[in-house]
N, C-alpha and C positions, 0 to 999 in steps of 0.2 A: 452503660455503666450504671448498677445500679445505687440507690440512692442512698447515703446514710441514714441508720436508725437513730430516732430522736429517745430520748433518755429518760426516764419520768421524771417528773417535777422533784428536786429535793426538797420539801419540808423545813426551813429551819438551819437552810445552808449560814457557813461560815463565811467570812469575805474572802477569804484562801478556796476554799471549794466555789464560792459564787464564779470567781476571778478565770478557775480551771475550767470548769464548766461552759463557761462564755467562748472563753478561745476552743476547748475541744470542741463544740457543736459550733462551731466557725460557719455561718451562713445555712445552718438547719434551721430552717422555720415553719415545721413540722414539729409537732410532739407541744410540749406544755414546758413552763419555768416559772417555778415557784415565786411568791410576792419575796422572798429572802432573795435569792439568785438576781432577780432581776434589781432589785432596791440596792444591792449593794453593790452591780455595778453602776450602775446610776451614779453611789457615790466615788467610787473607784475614777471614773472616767471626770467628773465633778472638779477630785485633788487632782488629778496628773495637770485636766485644762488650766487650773489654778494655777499649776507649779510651773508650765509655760508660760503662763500670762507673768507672773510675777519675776521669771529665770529676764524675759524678753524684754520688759520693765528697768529693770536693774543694769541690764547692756547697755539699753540705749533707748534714753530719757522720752517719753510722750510715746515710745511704740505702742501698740497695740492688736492685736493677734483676736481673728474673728474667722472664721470659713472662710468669709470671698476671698480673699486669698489664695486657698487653693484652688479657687475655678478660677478666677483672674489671671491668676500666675505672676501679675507684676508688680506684688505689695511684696516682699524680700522688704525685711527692716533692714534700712541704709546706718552704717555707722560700722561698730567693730564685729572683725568676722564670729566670736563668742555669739552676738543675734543672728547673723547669716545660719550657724549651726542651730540654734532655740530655733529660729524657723522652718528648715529642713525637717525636724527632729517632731516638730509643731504639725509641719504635713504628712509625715509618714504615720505620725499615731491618727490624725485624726481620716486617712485613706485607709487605715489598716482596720479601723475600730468601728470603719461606715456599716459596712456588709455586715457584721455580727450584732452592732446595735440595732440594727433595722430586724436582725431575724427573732433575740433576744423581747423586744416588746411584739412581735408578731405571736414567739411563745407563750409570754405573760399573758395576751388576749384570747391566747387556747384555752390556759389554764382558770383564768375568770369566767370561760364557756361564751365566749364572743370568738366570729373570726376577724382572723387577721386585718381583713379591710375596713375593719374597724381604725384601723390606724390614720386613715385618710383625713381624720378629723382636722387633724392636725392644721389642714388644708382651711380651714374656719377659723380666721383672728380669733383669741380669745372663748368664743365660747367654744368651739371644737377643742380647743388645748385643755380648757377645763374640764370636759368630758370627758377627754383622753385620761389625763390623767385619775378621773375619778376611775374610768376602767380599769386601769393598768394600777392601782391602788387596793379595785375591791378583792374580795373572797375568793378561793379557788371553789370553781362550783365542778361537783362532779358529772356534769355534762361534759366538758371539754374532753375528759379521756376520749370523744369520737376524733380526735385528734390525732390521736399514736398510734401508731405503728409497731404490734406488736412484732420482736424478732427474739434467736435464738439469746442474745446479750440482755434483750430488756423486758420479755413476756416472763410467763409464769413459771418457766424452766429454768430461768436464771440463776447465779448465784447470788447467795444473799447480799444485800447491801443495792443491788440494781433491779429489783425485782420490783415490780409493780401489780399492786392488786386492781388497777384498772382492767386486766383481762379477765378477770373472774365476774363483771357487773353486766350484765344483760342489756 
């Protein structure tokens, strides 16, 4: 089966285009994603974790809503089925939003002209995190186009609007 093409970086995306973008390239982490794209779901995923934690809160008094949970499996907030539902609803978003987050900063580290195994930093208490994020903050450098995958939808034949002048650079 061959492999989805990755899309060039939007420039200046909005939170509506970041949000689409994110779910259309669902686990491509191949190609690049502009400092907008990726910032804004950063913030996207940020309010929904908020608005669970706060939904879960308000059910039933002292819960609190963290990952281990869904590797564990046996933290279910006890109390009224309203939290049983926040927490279902708590593990579907954050199973569903794993694979694409992880591809989305894999992107963003094309697009800064780092790869992706840069990401591992993560793996370093605090100064790896600070790193990280210094990366996945800075510049889009045009080294990373060796990144993409020019195709019929995203090279230089495309329609406008998807067209990328990464293929025309030597």
């Amino acid at each position: 089966m061959p492999r989805k093409p990755s899309l060039p970086p939007l420039r200046g995306a909005t939170p509506l285009q970041a949000l689409g973008r994110f779910f259309r390239q669902y686990g491509i982490s191949s190609g690049r994603a502009s400092r907008s794209e990726y910032w804004w779901w950063v913030l996207v995923n940020l309010l929904v974790t908020a608005a669970l934690q706060i939904a879960g809160n308000t059910l039933v008094a002292g819960w609190t809503w963290d990952y281990t949970f869904v590797i564990v499996g046996s933290r279910w907030p006890m109390g009224s089925s309203g939290a049983s539902v926040i927490g279902v609803i708590a593990t579907i978003w954050a199973l569903g939003t794993l694979i694409p987050s992880l591809a989305v900063v894999w992107r963003r580290l094309h697009d800064a002209g780092h790869g992706g195994g840069w990401f591992f930093l993560i793996l370093i208490p605090i100064v790896g995190w600070l790193l990280l994020i210094w990366l996945l903050a800075s510049k889009e450098n045009p080294d990373g186009a060796r990144f993409d995958r020019p195709t019929a939808t995203t090279g230089p034949d495309a329609p406008l609007g998807l067209r990328s002048d990464a293929w025309s650079r030597s």
